[in-house]
ChimeraX commands (.cxc) that place a marker at each C-alpha (Angstrom):
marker #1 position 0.00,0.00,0.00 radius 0.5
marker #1 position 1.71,3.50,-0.68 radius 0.5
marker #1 position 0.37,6.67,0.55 radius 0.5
marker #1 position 0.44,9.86,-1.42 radius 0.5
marker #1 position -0.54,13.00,0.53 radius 0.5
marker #1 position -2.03,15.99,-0.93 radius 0.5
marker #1 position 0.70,18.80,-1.71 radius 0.5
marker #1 position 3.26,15.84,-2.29 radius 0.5
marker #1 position 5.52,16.91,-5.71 radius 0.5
marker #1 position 5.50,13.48,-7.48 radius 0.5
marker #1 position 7.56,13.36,-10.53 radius 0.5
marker #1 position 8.80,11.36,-13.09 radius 0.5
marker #1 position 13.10,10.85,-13.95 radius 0.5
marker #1 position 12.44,13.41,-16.63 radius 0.5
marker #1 position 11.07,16.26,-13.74 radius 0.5
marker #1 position 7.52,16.09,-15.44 radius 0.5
marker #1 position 4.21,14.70,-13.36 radius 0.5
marker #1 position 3.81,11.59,-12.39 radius 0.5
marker #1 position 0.60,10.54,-13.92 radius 0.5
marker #1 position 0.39,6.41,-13.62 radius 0.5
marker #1 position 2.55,4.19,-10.82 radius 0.5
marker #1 position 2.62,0.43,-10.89 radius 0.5
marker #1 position 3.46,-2.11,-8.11 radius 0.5
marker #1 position 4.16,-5.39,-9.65 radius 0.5
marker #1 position 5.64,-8.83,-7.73 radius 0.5
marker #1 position 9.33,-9.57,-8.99 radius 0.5
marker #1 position 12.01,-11.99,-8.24 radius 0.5
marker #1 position 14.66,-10.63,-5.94 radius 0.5
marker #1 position 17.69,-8.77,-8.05 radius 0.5
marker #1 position 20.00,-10.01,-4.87 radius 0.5
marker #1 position 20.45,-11.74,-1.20 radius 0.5
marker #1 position 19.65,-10.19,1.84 radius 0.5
marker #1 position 22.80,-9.13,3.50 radius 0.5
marker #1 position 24.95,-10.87,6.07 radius 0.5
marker #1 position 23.10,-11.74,9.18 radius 0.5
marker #1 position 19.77,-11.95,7.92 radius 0.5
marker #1 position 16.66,-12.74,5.38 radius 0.5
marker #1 position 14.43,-11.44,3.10 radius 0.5
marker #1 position 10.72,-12.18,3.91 radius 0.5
marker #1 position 7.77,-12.20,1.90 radius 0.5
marker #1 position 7.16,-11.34,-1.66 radius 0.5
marker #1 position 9.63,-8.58,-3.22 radius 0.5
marker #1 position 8.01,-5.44,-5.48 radius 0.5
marker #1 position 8.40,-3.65,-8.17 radius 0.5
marker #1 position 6.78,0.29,-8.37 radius 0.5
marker #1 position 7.53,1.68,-11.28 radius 0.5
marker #1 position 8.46,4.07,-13.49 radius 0.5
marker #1 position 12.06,3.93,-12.28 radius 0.5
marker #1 position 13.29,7.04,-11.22 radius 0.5
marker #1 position 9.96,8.69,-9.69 radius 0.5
marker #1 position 10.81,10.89,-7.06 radius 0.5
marker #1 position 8.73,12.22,-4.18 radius 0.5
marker #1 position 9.03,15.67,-2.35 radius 0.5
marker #1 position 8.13,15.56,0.68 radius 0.5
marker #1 position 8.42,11.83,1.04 radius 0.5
marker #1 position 5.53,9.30,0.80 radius 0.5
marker #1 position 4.80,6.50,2.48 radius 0.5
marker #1 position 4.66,2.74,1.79 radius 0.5
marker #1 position 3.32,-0.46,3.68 radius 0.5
marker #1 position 4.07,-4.07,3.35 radius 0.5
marker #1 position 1.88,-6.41,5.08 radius 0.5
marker #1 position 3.01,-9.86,6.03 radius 0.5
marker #1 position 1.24,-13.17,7.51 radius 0.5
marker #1 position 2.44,-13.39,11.12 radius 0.5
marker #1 position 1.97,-17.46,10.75 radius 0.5
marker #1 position 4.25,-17.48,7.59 radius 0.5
marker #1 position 7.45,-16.01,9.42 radius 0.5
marker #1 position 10.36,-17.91,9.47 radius 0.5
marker #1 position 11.51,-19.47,13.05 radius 0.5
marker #1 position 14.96,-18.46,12.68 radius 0.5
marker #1 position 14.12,-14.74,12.24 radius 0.5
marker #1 position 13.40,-11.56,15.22 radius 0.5
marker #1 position 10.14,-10.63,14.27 radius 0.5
marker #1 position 10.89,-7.54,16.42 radius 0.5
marker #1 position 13.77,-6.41,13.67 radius 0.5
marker #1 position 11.32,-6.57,10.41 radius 0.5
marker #1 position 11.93,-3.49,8.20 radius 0.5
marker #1 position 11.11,-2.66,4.63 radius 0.5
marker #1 position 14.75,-2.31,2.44 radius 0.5
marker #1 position 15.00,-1.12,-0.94 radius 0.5
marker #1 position 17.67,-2.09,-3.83 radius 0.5
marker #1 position 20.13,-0.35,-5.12 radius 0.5
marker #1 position 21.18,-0.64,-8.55 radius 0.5
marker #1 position 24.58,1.52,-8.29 radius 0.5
marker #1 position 25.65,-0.81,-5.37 radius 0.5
marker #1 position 23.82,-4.10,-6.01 radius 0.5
marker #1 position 22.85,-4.41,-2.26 radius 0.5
marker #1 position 19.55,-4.00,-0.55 radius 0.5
marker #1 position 19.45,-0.86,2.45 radius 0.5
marker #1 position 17.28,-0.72,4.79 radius 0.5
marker #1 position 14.27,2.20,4.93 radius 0.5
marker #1 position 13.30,3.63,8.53 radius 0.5
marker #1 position 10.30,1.59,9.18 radius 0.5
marker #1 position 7.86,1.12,11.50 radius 0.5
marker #1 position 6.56,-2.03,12.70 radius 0.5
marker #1 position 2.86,-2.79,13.22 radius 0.5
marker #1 position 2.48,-5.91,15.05 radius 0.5
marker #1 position -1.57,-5.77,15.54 radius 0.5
marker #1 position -2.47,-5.18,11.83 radius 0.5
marker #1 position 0.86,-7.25,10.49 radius 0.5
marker #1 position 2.39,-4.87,8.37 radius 0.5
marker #1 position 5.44,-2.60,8.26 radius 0.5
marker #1 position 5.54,1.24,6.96 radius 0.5
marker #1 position 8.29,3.90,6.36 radius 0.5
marker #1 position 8.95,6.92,4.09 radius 0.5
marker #1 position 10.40,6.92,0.53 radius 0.5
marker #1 position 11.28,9.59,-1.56 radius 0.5
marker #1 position 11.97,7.95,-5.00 radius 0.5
marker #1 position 10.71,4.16,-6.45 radius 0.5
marker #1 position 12.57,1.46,-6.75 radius 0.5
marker #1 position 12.67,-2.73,-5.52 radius 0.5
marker #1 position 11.21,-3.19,-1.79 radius 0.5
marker #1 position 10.64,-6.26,0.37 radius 0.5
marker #1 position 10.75,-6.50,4.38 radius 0.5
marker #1 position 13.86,-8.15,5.85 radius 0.5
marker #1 position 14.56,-9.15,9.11 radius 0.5
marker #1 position 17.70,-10.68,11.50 radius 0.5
marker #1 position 18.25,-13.79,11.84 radius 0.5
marker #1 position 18.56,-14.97,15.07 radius 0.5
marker #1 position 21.44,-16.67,17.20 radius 0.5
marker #1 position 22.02,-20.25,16.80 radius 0.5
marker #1 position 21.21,-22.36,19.89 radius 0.5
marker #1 position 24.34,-23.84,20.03 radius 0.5
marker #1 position 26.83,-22.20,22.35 radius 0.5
marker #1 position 29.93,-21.33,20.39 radius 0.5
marker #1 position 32.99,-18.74,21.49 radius 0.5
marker #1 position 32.13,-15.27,20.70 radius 0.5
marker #1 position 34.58,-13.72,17.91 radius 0.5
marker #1 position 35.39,-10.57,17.23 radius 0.5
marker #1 position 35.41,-8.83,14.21 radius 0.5
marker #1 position 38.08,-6.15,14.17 radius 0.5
marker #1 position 38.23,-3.68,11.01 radius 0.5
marker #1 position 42.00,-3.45,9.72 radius 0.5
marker #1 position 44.03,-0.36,10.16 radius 0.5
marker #1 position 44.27,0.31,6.75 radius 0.5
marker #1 position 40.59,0.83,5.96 radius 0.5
marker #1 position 39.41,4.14,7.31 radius 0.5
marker #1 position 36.53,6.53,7.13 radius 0.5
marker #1 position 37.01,10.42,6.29 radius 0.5
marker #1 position 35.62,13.38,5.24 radius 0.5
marker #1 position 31.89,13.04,6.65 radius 0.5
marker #1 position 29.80,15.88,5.42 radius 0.5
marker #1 position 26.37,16.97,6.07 radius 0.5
marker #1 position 24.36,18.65,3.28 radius 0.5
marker #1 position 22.37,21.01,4.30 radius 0.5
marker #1 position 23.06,21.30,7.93 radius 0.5
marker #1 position 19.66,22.41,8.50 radius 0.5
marker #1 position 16.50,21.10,6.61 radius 0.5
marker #1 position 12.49,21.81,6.23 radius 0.5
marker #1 position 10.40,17.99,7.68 radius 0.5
marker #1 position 10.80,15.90,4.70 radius 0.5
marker #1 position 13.99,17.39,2.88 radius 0.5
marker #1 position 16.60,15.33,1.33 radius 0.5
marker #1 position 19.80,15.65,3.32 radius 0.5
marker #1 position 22.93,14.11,1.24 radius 0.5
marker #1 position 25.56,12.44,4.12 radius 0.5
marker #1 position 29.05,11.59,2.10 radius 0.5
marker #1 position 32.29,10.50,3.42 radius 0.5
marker #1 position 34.85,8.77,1.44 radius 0.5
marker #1 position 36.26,4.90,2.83 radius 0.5
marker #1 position 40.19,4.73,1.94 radius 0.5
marker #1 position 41.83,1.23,1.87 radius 0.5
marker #1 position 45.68,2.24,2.43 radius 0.5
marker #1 position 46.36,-1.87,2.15 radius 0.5
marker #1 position 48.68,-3.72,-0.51 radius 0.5
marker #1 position 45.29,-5.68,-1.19 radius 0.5
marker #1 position 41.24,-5.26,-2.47 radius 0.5
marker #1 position 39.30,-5.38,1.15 radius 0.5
marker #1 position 35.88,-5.25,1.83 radius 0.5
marker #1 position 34.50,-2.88,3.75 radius 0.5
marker #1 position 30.66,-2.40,5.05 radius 0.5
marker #1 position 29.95,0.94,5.40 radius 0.5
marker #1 position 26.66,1.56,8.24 radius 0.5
marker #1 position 24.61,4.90,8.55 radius 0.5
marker #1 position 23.21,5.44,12.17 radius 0.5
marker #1 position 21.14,8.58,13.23 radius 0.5
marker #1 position 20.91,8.80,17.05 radius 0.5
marker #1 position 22.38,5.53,17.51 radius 0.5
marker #1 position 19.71,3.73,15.49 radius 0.5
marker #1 position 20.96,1.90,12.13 radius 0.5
marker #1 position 19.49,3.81,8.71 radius 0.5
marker #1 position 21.54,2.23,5.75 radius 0.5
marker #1 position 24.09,-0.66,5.46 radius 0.5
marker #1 position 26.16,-1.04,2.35 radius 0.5
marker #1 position 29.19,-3.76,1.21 radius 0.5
marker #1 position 31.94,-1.95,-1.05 radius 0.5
marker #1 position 34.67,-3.49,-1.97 radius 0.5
marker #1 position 38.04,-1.01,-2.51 radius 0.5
marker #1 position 41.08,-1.62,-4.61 radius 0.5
marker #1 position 44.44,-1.36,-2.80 radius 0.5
marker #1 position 45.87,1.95,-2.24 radius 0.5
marker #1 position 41.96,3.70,-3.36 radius 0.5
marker #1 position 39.45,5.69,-2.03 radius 0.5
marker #1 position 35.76,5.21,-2.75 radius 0.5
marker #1 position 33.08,8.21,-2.21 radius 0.5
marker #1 position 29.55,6.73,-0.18 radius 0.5
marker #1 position 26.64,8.74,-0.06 radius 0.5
marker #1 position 23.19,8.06,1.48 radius 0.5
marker #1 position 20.21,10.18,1.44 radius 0.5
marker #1 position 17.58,10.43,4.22 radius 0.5
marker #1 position 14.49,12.81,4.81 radius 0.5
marker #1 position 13.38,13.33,8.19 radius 0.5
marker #1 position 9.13,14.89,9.52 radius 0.5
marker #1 position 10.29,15.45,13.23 radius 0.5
marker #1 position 12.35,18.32,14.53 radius 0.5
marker #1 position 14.97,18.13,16.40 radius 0.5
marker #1 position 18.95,17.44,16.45 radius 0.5
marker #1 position 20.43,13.71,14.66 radius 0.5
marker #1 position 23.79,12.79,15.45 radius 0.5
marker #1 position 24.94,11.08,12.16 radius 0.5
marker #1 position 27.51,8.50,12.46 radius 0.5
marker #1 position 29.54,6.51,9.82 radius 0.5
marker #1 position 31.39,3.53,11.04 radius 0.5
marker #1 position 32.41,5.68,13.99 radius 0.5
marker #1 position 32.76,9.05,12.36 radius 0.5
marker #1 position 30.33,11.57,13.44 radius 0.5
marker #1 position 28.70,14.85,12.01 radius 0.5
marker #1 position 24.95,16.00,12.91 radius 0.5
marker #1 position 22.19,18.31,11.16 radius 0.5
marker #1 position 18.65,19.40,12.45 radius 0.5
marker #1 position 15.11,19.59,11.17 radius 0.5
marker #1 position 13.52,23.03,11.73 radius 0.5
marker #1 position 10.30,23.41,12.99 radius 0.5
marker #1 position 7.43,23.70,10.42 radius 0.5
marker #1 position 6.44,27.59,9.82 radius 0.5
marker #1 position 2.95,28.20,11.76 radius 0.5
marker #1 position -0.32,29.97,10.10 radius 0.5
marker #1 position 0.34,32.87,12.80 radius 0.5
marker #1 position -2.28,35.71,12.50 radius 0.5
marker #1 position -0.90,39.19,11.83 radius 0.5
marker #1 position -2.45,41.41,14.56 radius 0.5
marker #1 position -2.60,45.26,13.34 radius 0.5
marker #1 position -0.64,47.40,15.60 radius 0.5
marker #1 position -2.47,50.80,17.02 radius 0.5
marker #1 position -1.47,53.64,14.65 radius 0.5
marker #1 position -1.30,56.74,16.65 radius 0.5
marker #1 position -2.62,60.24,14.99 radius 0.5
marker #1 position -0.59,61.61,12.99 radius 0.5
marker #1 position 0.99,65.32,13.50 radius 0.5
marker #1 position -1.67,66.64,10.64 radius 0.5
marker #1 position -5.02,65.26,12.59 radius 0.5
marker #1 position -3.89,66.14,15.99 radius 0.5
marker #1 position -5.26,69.02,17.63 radius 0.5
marker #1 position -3.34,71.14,19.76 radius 0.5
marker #1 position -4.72,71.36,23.83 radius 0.5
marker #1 position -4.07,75.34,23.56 radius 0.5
marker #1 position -6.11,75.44,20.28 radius 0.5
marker #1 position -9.48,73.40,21.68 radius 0.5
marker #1 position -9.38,75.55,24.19 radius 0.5
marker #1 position -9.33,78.09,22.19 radius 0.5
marker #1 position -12.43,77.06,20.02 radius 0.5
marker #1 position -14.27,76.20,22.82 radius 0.5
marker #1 position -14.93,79.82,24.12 radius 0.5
marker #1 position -15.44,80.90,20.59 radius 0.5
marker #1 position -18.53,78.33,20.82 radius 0.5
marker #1 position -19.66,79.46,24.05 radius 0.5
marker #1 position -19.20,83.23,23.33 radius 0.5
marker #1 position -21.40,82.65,20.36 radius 0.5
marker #1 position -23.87,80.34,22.01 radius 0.5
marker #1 position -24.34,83.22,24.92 radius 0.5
marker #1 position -24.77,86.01,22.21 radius 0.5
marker #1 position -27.51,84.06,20.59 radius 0.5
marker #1 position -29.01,83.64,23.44 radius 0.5
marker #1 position -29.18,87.07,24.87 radius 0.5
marker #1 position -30.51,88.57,21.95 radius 0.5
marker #1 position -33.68,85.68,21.59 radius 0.5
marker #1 position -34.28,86.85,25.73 radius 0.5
marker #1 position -34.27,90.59,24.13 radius 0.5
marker #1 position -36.33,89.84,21.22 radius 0.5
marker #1 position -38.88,88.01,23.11 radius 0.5
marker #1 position -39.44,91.25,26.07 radius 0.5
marker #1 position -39.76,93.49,23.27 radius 0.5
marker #1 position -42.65,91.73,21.46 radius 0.5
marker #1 position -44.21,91.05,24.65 radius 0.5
marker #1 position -44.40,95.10,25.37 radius 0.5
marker #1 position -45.50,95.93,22.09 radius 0.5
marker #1 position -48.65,93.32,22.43 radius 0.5
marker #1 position -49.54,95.47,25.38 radius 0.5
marker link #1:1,2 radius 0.2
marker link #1:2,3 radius 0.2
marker link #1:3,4 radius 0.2
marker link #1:4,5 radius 0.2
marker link #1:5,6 radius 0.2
marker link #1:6,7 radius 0.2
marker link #1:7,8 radius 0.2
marker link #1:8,9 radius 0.2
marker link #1:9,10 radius 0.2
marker link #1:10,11 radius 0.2
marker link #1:11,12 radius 0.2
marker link #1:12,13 radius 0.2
marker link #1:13,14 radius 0.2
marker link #1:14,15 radius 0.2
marker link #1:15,16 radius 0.2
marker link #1:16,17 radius 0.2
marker link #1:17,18 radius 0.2
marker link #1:18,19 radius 0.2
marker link #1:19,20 radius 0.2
marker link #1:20,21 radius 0.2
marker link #1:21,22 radius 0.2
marker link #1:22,23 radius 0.2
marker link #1:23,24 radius 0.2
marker link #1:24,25 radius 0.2
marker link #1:25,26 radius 0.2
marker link #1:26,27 radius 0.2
marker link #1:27,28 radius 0.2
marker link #1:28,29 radius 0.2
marker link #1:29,30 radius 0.2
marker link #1:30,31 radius 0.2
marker link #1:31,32 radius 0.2
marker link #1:32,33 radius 0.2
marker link #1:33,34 radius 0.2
marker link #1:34,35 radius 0.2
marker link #1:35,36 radius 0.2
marker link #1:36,37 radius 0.2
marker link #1:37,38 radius 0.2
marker link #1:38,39 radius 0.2
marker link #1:39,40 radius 0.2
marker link #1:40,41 radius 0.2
marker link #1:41,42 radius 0.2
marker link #1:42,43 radius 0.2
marker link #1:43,44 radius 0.2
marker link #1:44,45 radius 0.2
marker link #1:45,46 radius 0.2
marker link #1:46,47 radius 0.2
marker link #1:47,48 radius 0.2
marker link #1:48,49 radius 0.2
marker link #1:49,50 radius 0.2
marker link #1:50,51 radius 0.2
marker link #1:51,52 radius 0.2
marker link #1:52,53 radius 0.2
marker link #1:53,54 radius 0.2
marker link #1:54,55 radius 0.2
marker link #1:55,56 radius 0.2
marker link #1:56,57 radius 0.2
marker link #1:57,58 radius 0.2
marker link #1:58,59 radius 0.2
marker link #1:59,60 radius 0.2
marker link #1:60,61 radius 0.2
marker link #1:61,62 radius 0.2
marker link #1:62,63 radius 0.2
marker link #1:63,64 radius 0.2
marker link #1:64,65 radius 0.2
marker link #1:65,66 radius 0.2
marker link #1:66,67 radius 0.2
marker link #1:67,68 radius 0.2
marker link #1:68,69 radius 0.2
marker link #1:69,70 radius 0.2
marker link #1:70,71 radius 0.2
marker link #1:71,72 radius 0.2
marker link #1:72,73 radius 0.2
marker link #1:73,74 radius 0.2
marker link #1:74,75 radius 0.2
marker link #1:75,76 radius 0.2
marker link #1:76,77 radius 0.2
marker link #1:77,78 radius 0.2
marker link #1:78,79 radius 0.2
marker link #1:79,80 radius 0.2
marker link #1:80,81 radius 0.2
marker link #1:81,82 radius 0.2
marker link #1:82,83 radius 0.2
marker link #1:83,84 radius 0.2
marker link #1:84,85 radius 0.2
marker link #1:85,86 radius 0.2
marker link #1:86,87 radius 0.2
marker link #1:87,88 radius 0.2
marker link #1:88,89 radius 0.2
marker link #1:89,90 radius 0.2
marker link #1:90,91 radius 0.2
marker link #1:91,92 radius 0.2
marker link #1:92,93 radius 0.2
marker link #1:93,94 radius 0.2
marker link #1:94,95 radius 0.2
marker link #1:95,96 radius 0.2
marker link #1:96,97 radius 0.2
marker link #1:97,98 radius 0.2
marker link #1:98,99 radius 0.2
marker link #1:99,100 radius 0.2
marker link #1:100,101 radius 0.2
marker link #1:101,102 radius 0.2
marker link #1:102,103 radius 0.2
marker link #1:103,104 radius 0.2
marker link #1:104,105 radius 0.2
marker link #1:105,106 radius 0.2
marker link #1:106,107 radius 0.2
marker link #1:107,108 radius 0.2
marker link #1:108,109 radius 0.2
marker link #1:109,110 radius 0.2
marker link #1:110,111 radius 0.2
marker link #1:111,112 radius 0.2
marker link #1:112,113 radius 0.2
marker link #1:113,114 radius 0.2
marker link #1:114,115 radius 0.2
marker link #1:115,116 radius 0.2
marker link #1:116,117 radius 0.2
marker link #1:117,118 radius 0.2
marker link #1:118,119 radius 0.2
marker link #1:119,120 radius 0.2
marker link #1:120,121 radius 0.2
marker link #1:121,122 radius 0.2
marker link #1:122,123 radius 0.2
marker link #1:123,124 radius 0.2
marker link #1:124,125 radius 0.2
marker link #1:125,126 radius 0.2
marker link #1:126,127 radius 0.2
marker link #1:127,128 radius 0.2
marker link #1:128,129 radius 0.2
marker link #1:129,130 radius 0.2
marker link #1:130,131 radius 0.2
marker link #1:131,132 radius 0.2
marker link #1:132,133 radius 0.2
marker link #1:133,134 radius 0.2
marker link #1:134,135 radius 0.2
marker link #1:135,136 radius 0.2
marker link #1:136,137 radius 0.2
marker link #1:137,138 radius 0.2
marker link #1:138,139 radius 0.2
marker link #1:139,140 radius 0.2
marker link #1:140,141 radius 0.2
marker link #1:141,142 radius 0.2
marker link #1:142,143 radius 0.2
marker link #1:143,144 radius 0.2
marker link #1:144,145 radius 0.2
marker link #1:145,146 radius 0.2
marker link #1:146,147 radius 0.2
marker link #1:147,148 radius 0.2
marker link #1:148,149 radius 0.2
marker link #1:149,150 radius 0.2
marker link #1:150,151 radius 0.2
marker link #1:151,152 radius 0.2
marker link #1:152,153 radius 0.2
marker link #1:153,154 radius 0.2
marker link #1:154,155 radius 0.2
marker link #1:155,156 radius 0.2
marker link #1:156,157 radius 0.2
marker link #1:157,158 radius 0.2
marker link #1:158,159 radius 0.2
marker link #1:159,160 radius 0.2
marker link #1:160,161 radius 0.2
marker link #1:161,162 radius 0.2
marker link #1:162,163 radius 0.2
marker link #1:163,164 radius 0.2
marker link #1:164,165 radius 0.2
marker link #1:165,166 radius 0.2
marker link #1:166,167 radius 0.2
marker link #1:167,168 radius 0.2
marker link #1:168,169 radius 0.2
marker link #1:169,170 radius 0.2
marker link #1:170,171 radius 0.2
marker link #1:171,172 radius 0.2
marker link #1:172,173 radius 0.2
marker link #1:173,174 radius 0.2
marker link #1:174,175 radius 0.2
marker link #1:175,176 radius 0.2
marker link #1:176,177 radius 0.2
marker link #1:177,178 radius 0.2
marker link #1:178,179 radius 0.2
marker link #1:179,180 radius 0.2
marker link #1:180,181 radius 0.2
marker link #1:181,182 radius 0.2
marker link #1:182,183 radius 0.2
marker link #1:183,184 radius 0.2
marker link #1:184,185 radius 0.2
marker link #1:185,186 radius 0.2
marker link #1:186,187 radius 0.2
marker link #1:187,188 radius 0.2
marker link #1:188,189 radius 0.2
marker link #1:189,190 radius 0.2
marker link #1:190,191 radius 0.2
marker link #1:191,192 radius 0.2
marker link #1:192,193 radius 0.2
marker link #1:193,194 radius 0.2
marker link #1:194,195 radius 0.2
marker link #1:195,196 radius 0.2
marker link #1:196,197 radius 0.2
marker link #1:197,198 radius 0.2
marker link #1:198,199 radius 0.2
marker link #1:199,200 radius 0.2
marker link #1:200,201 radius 0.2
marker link #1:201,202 radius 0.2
marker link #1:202,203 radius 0.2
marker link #1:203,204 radius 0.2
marker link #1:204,205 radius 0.2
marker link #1:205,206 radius 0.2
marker link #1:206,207 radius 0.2
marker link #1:207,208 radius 0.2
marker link #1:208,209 radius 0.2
marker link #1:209,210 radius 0.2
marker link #1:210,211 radius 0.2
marker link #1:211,212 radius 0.2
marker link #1:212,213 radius 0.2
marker link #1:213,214 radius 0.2
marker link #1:214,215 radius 0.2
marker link #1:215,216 radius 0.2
marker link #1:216,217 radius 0.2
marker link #1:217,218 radius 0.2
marker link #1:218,219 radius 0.2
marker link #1:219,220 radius 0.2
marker link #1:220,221 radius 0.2
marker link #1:221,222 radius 0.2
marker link #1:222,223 radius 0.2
marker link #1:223,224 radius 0.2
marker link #1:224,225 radius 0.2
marker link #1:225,226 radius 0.2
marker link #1:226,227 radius 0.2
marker link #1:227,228 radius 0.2
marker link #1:228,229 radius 0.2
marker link #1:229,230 radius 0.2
marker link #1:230,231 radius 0.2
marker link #1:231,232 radius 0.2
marker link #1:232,233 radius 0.2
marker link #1:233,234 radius 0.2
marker link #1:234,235 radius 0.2
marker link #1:235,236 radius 0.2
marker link #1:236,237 radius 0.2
marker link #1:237,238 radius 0.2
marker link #1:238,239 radius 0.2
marker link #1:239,240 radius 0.2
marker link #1:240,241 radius 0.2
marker link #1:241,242 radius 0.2
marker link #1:242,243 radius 0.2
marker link #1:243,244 radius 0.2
marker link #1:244,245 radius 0.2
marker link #1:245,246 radius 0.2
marker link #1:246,247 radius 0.2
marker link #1:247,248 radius 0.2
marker link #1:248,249 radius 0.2
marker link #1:249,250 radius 0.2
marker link #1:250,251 radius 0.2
marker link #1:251,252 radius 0.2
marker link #1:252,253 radius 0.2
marker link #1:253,254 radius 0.2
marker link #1:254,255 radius 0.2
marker link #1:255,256 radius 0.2
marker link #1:256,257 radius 0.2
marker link #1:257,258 radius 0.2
marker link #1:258,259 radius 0.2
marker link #1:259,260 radius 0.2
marker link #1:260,261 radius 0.2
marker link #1:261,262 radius 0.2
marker link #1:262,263 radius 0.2
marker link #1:263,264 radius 0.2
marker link #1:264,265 radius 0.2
marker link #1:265,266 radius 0.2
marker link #1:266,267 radius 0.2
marker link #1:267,268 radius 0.2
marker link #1:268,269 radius 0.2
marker link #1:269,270 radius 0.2
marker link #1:270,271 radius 0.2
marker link #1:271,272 radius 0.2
marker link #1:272,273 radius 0.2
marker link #1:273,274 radius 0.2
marker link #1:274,275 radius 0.2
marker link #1:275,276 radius 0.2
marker link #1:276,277 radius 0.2
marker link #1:277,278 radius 0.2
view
């Protein structure tokens, strides 16, 4: 199920409108990555190269009584292949256990299925530990923009150098506050660097630590501008309108002068008349 909200700019690898999307069942283009499965059927939505802005949302339901037993059902998340890289990455989902489905926000089209983690064997062995050679390194992790709008594409690039006498590879993971976004598998040529990139849109304000294989930056999502009302400030009278206190004055006794002369003369008027009758 995919969910397009009104005001969403949906267009097509060309930049015109996306008129017509498809979601179609397909084989999977590769295996899940190391440490666990893909479940379910795999899709298709098409055209290739559709981009969202802000970013949409898409659901993949699942049958609870179909999951395998060697999976966490706690660690299912929709993942999405990449052509460039040939590996699956994993899309910020969120898991809905009561209606059997998982969700999370894409911003272009491509291959999706839900994968999960395998989990431990039962069978005790000695832990081992994986230790990433000295001459494999991460560097120059940049943010870009610093500072976004909810829903904005943010670019995060470093570059992986393998300083070794042989090819080596190296799995580059994306966490944002400690929580893993992306995982990809590149393999380097001695004595070469190779440039990663990932691109991730976030809806809720607020500060992410990014880290790359132990290298950190951050960037922050802005709050969403508010419908504020303007509220009209009191304009004072101007200079032109305004009358002086000396001049009222003033015009008042000119009123009152007036108003007693008018009067006087109807008290005069009226005695005279009032003789002549007699």
């Amino acid at each position: 199920m995919l969910n397009i909200y009104e005001g969403v700019l949906a267009q097509t690898k060309d930049k015109t409108v996306l008129k017509a999307i498809s979601i179609v069942p397909v084989d999977s283009p590769a295996t899940a990555f190391a440490g666990s499965r893909l479940i379910g059927r795999t899709y298709e939505l098409s055209p290739q190269g559709a981009t969202f802005s802000p970013a949409v949302t898409l659901a993949i339901f699942y049958d609870p009584e179909a999951l395998p037993d060697d999976i966490d059902p706690d660690s299912l998340s929709i993942v999405f292949f990449n052509p460039d890289t040939n590996v699956w990455e994993a899309v910020p989902s969120i898991h809905d256990k009561a209606e059997s489905f998982v969700s999370g926000s894409i911003d272009h089209f491509s291959i999706f299925t839900l994968s999960a983690e395998q989990q431990a064997s039962s069978v005790t062995t000695a832990p081992v530990a994986v230790e990433i050679p000295d001459y494999l390194a991460v560097s120059d992790l940049s943010v870009s923009p610093g500072s976004a709008a909810p829903g904005q594409k943010i670019t995060i690039s470093a570059k992986v150098t393998n300083s070794g006498t042989s090819s080596d590879e190296y799995t580059v993971t994306l966490k944002l506050n400690g929580i893993v976004e992306m995982i990809r598998n590149h393999v380097i040529a001695a004595n070469s660097t190779v440039a990663v990139s990932f691109n991730v849109a976030k809806n809720d304000p607020g500060r992410y630590v990014v880290d790359v294989n132990g290298t950190t930056a951050a960037f922050t999502i802005n709050e969403a501008p508010s419908n504020g009302s303007v509220t009209p400030t009191h304009r004072p009278p101007s200079a032109a309108t305004m009358t002086p206190p000396a001049q009222q004055k003033s015009t008042n006794r000119w009123i009152l002068a007036v108003f007693g002369l008018v009067f006087c003369l109807t008290v005069v008027m009226f005695i005279v008349i009032n003789r002549r009758r007699k």
